[in-house]
N, C-alpha and C positions, 0 to 999 in steps of 0.2 A: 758297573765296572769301568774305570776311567783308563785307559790306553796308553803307558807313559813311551811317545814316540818320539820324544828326544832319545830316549835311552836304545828304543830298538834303531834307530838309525845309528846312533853312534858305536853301537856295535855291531851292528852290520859291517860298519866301515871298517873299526879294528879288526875284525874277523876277516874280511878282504884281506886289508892291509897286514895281520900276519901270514897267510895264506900265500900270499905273494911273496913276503919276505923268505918264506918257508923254503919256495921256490926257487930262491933267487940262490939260496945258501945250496941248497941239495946240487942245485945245476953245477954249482963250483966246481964238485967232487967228483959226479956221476949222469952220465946223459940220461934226459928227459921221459929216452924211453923205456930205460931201467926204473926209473920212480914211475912211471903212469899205473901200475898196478896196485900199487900203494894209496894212490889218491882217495878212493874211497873209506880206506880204514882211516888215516888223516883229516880230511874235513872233517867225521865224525869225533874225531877227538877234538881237534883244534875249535871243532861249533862248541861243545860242551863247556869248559869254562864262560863263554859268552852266553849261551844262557842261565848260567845261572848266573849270572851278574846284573843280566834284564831283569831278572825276575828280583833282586833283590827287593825296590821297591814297591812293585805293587801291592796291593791290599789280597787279592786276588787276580784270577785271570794266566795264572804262571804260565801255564802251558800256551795260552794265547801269545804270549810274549815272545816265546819260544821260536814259535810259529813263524811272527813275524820276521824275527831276525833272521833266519836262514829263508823264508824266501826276501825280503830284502836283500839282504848279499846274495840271493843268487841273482836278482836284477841285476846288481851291479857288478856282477861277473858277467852279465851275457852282454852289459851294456861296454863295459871294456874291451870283450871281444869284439863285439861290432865299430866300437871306437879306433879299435887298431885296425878295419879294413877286410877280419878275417869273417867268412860267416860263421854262424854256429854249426853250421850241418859237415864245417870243415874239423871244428874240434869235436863234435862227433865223430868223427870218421876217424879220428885221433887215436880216443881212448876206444875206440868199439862203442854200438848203440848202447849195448847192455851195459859194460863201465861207467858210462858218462850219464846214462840215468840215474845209476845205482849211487853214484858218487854226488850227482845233486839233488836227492833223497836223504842219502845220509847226510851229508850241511844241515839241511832242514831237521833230521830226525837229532840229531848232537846237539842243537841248540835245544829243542824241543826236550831231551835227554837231560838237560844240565838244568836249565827252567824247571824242570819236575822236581826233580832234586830238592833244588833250592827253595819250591814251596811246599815240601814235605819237613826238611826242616824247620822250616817257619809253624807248622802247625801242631 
């Protein structure tokens, strides 16, 4: 099974990158900590499309693909938090322990979610 890691990184990154745009649009309307509940039902949906977008080429391996891209983008979510100065244990302390695991569980589990998908219909 051959690993196609251009595709998990590039969507790791749009997955970031709408996540944040996500972010950016809700903050307009309604503060931060009216949506942090919602976070977790969100990532899962917003991973989902992206993995099934990884998965489209592979031969196999979907779910690995999956896999990838949500914890990838979760690297580059905790690497952006620590790029901006904050620690993690700050946005921790944000959403509550139990949100903030559950919601970068689910990233990984949406992408993992969309990937499966995508190689059930292939088969």
């Amino acid at each position: 099974m051959k690993v196609h890691w251009g595709r998990v990184v590039v969507a790791a990154i749009l997955f970031e990158a709408a996540l944040f745009a996500i972010t950016i649009v809700l903050t307009l309307f309604m503060d931060i900590q009216a949506f942090l509940p919602f976070v977790p039902a969100v990532v899962f949906v917003v991973g989902f499309p992206f993995g099934m977008w990884v998965a489209r080429k592979p031969a196999s391996g979907f779910v690995l693909h999956g896999v990838l891209v949500g914890v990838v983008a979760t690297i580059i979510y905790f690497g952006l938090v620590v790029g901006q100065g904050i620690s993690v244990t700050e946005v921790m302390n944000m959403y509550g322990p139990i949100p903030f695991f559950l919601a970068n569980a689910l990233k990984i589990l949406g992408c993992v979610a969309g990937a499966y998908v995508a190689g059930r219909r292939r088969a």
